[in-house]
C-alpha positions as a printed NumPy array, in Angstrom:
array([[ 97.879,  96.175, 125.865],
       [ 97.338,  98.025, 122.661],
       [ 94.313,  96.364, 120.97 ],
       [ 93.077,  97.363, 117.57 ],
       [ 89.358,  96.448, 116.657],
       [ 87.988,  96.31 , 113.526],
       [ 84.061,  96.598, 113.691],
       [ 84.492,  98.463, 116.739],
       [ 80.937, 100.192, 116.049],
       [ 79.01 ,  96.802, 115.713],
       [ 77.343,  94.776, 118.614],
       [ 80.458,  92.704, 119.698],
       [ 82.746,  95.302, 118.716],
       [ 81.137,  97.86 , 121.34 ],
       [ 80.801,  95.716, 123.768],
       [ 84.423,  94.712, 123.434],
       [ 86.084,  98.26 , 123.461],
       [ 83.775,  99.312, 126.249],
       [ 85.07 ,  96.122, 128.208],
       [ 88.798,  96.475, 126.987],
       [ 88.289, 100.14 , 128.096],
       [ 87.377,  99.786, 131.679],
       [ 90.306,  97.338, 132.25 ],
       [ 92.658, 100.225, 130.979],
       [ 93.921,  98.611, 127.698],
       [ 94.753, 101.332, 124.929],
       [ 92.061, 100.878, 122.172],
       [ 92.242, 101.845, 118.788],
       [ 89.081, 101.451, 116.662],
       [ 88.016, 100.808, 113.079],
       [ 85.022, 100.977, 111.635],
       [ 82.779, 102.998, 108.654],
       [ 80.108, 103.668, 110.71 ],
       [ 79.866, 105.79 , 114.121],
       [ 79.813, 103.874, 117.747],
       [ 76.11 , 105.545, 118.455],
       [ 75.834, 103.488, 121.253],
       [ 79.033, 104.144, 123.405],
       [ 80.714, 107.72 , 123.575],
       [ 83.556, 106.112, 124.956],
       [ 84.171, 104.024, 121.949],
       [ 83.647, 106.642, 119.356],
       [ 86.174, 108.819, 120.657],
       [ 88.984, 106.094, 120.367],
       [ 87.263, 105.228, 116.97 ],
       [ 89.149, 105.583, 112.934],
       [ 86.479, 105.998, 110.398],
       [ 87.466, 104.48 , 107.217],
       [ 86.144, 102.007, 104.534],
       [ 87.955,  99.004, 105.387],
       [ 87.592,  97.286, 101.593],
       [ 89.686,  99.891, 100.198],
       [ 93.294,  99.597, 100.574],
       [ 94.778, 102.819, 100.01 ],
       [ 92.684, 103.915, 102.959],
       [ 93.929, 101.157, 105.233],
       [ 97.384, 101.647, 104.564],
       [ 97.044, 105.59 , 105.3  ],
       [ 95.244, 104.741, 108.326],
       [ 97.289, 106.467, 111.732],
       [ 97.848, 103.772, 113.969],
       [ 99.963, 103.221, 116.634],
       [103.796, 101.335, 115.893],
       [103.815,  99.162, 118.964],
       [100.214,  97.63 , 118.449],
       [ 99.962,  94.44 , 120.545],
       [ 97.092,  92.625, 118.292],
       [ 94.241,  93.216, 116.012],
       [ 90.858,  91.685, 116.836],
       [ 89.049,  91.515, 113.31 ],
       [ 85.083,  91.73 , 114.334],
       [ 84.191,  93.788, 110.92 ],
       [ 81.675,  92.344, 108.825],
       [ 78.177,  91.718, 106.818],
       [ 76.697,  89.311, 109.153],
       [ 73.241,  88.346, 107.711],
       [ 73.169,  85.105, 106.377],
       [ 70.395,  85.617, 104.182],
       [ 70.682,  88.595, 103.355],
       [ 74.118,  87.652, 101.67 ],
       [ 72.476,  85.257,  99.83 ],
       [ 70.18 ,  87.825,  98.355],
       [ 73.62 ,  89.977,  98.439],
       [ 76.692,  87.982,  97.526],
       [ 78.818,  90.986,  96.748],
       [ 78.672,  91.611, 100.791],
       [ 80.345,  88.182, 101.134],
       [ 83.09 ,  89.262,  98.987],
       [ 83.289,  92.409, 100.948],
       [ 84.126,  90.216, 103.985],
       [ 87.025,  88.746, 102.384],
       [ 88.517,  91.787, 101.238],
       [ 88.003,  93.681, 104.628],
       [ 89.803,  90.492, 106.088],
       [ 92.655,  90.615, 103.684],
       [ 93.167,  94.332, 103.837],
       [ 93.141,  93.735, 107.93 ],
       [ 95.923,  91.241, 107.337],
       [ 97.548,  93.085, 105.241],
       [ 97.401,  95.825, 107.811],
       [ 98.487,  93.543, 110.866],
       [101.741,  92.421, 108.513],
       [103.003,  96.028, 107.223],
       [102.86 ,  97.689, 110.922],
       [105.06 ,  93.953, 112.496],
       [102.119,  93.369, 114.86 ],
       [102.465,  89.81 , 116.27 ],
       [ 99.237,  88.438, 117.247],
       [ 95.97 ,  88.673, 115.381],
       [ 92.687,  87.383, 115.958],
       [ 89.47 ,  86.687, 113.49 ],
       [ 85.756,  86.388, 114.445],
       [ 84.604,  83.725, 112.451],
       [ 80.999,  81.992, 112.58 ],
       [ 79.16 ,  78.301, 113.44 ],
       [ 77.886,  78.516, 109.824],
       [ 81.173,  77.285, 108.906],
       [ 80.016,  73.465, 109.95 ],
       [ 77.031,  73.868, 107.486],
       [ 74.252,  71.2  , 108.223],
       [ 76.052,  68.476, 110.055],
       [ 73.588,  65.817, 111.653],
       [ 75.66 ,  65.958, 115.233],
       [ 74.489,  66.903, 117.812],
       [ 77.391,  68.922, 119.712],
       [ 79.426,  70.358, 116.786],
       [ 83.194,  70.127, 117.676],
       [ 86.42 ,  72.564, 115.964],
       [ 87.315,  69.511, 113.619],
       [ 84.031,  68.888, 111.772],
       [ 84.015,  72.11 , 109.406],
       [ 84.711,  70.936, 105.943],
       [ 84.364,  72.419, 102.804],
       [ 81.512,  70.716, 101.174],
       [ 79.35 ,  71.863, 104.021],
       [ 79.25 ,  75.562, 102.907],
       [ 75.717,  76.462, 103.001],
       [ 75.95 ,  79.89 , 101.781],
       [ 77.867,  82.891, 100.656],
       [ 78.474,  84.09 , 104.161],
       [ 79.409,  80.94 , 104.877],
       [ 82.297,  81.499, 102.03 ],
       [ 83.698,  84.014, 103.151],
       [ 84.137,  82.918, 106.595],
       [ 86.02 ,  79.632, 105.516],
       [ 87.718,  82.137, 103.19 ],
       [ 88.556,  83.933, 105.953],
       [ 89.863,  81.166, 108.432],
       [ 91.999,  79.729, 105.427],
       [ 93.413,  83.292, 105.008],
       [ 94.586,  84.08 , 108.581],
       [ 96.148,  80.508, 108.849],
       [ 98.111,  80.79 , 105.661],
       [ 99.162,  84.199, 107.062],
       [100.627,  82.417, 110.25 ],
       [102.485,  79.733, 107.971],
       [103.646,  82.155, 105.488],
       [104.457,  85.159, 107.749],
       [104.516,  83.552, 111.361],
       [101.547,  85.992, 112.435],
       [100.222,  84.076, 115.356],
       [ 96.399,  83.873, 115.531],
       [ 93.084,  83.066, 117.456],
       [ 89.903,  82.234, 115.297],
       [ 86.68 ,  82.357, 116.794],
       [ 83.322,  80.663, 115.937],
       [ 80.853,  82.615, 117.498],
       [ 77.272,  81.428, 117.285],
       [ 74.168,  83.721, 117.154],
       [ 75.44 ,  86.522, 119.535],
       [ 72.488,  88.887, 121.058],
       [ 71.846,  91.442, 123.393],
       [ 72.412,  95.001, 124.574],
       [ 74.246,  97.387, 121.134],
       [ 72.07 ,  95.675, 118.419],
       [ 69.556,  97.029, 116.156],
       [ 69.812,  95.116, 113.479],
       [ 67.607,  92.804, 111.404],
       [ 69.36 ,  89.728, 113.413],
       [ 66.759,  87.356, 114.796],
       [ 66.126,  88.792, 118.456],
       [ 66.152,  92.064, 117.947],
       [ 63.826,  91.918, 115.118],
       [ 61.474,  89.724, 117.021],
       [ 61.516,  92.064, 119.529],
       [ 60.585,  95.156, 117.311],
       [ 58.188,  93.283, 116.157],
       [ 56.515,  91.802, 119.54 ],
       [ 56.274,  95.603, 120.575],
       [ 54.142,  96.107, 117.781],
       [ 52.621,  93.027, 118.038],
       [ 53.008,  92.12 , 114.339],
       [ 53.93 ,  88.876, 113.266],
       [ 56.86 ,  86.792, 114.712],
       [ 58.049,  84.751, 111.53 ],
       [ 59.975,  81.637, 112.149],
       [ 61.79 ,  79.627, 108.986],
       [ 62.002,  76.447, 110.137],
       [ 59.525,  74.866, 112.339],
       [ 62.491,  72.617, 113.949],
       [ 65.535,  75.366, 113.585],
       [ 67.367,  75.425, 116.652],
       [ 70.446,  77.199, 117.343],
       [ 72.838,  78.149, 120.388],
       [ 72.221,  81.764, 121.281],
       [ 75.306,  83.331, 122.979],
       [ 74.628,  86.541, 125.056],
       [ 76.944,  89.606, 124.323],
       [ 79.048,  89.264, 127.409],
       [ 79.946,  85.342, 127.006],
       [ 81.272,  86.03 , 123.597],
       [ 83.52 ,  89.221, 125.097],
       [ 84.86 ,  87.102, 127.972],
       [ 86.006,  84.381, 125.56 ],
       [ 87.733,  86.895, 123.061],
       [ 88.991,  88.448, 127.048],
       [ 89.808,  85.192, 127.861],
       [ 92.11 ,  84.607, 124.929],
       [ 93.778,  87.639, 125.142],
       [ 94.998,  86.857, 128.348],
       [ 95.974,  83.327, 127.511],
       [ 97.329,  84.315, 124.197],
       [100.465,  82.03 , 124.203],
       [ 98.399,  78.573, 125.627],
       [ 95.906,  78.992, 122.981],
       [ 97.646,  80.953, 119.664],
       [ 97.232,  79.388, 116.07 ],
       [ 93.854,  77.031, 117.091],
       [ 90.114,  77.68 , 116.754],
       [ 87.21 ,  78.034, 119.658],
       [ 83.774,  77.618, 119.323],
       [ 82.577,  80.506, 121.958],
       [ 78.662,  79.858, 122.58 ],
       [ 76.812,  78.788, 125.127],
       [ 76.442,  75.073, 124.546],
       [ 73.265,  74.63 , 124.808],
       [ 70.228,  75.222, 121.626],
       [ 67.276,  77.348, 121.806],
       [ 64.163,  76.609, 119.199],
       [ 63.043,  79.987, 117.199],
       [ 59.776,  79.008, 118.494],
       [ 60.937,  79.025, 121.983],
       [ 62.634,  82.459, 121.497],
       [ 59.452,  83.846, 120.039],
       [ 56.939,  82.704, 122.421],
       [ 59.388,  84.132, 125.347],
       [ 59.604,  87.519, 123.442],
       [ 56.132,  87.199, 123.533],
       [ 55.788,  86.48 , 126.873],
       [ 58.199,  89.134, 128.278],
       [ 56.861,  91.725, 126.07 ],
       [ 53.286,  90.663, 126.885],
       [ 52.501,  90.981, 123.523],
       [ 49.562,  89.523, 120.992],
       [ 52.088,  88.553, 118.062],
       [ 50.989,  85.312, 116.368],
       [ 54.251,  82.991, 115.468],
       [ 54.213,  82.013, 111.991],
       [ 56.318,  79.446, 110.937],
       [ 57.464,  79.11 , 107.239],
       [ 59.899,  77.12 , 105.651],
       [ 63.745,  76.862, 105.9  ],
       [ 65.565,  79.531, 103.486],
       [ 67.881,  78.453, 101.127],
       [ 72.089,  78.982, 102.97 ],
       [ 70.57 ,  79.216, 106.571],
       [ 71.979,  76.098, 109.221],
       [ 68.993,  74.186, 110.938],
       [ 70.639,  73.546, 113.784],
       [ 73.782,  74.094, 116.046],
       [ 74.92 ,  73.511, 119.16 ],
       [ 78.225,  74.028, 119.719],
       [ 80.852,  71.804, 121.729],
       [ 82.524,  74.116, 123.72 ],
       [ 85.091,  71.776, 125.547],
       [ 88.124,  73.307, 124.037],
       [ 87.81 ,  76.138, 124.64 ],
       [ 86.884,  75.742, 128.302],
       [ 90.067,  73.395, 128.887],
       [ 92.385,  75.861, 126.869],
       [ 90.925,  79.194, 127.198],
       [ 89.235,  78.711, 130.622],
       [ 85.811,  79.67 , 128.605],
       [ 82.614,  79.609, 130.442],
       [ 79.607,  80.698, 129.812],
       [ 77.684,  82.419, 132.974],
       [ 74.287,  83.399, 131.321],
       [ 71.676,  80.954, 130.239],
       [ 69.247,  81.587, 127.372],
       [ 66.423,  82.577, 129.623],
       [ 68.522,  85.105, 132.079],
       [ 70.091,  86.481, 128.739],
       [ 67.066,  86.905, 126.904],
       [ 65.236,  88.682, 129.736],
       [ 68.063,  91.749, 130.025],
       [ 67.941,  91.512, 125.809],
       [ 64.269,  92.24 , 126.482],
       [ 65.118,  94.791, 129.282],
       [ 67.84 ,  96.425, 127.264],
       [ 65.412,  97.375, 124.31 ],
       [ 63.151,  98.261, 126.623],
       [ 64.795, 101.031, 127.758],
       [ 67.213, 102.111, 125.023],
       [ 65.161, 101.654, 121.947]])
C-alpha cells in the first residue's frame, strides 16, 4: 500500500512508519519536525507546517496514495488549556489533511482521535456510543470532537471512507515528551518529585505497539470496519500512583509521590471498552501495564 502519515516524527507516528516499513508498504511522511529517533523514517519524511495551506497543497506526494493516517497533533491536555490556540491548531492541521486527502482522490482516510472525547462519564468501561458533547472537558478535548465531526461530514459530503481512533494514554519507546511516563521517569532518575493530580485518577495506559497493531489491524480490514470508531487501549486502568511507585521501583529510585489536586480539563478516569474493536478489527492487546511499563523503563534506560 501507499500510506501517508501525518505526525510521522511523533511517538505513534514513528513507531507506525517503522512498522509499515518493515512489512514493505510505500510510506510517505509529514511532519514539521525531524524523525530523530528512526533514520528510516526521516528519509521517507516531507517537512512542512501542516496549518498552512498553501504549503499542503504544494506538498509532492504521490497520485495513487492508498490512505492517509492523520496522527499530527498538540497532545497535552493541559497544556492546551494553558494554550488554547494549540487546540485550534489541531483543527486546522485536520482540515488542511482533509483537504489534502480530497484534492489528490485518495479513498480511505483515517484520524487518531483521543478517550478525552467521553469527558468524565461515571462508567466504568467506556463504550464508542457514550461521547457526547456536553462532556467536553477541555480545549483538546474540542478539537478532537471537532475533528471526528469533520472527517464524518467529509465521508457524507464527499464519500471519503474513514477509520477514527480513540487512543488512550499511549507510552513507550520514541517519546520524550512532558506526557505522564516519560516525565515520571526523568524525574525518578533524578529522584525529584513524582507529582500526581488526582489522588484517585486512573486511566488505561496503552503501550506503543498495541496502538500500531490496531491502526495495522484496520488497515488490513479496511472494508469490514470503514466509516465507525474504535477505542484502541488496553482495557484495563492503571492508578498514577501505581505508575509512580513502579517507576520508582524499576528505577530504584528515592522520589517521594506527591499527590495534588485534579487540574481543571483533565478526565479522572477511563477505561476503555474495547469489544468492538476486537469483534470488528480483530484488536487485541498483547502487553499488560506491568510488561509494558518495564521495556518503557528499559527503553529510556538505554536511549535517553
Amino acid at each position: 500500500m501507499k500510506i501517508l502519515v501525518t505526525g510521522s516524527s511523533g511517538t505513534i507516528g514513528t513507531r507506525l512508519c517503522e512498522t509499515l516499513l518493515e512489512r514493505g508498504d510505500h510510506v510517505i511522511g509529514v511532519d514539521w519536525a525531524e524523525s530523530k529517533w528512526q533514520p528510516a523514517v526521516e528519509a521517507v519524511t516531507l517537512h512542512t507546517d501542516l496549518r498552512d495551506a498553501e504549503a499542503v497543497r504544494a506538498l509532492d506526494i504521490p497520485k495513487d496514495i492508498d490512505v492517509v493516517i492523520h496522527l499530527a497533533a498538540n497532545a497535552r491536555v493541559y497544556e492546551l488549556v494553558e494554550h488554547p490556540n494549540r487546540a485550534r491548531d489541531n483543527v486546522l492541521t485536520l482540515f488542511n489533511a482533509l483537504e489534502l486527502t480530497r484534492q489528490h482522490g485518495i479513498p480511505r482516510f483515517m484520524f487518531a482521535s483521543s478517550r478525552e472525547s467521553y469527558g468524565n462519564i461515571p462508567a466504568k468501561e467506556l463504550r464508542e456510543n457514550m461521547a457526547r458533547i456536553e462532556n467536553c472537558e477541555s480545549p483538546y478535548t474540542a478539537s478532537k470532537i471537532a475533528g471526528e465531526a469533520f472527517v464524518e461530514s467529509y465521508t457524507r459530503c464527499y464519500g471519503l471512507d474513514h477509520i477514527i481512533f480513540r487512543f488512550s494514554n499511549v507510552y513507550g519507546a520514541y517519546d520524550d515528551s512532558e506526557r505522564v511516563v516519560p516525565l515520571f521517569i526523568r524525574r525518578a532518575k533524578k529522584n525529584e518529585p513524582l507529582t500526581v493530580f488526582g489522588k484517585e485518577k486512573c486511566l488505561d495506559f496503552t503501550y506503543i505497539d498495541d496502538a500500531v497493531a490496531g491502526i495495522l489491524a484496520a488497515l488490513d480490514r479496511f472494508e469490514d470496519a470503514k466509516n465507525g470508531t474504535y477505542n484502541i487501549a488496553c482495557g484495563k486502568g492503571t492508578t498514577l500512583i501505581h505508575l509512580a511507585e513502579r517507576v520508582k521501583e524499576l528505577l530504584k529510585s528515592a522520589s517521594p509521590v506527591d499527590v495534588g489536586d485534579s487540574r481543571t480539563g483533565e478526565v479522572i478516569r477511563y477505561v476503555a471498552d474495547i469489544t468492538k474493536a476486537r469483534r470488528i478489527l480483530g484488536y487485541e492487546p498483547n502487553t499488560s501495564f506491568e510488561e509494558g511499563i518495564r521495556k518503557a523503563v528499559a527503553w529510556y534506560e538505554e536511549c535517553m
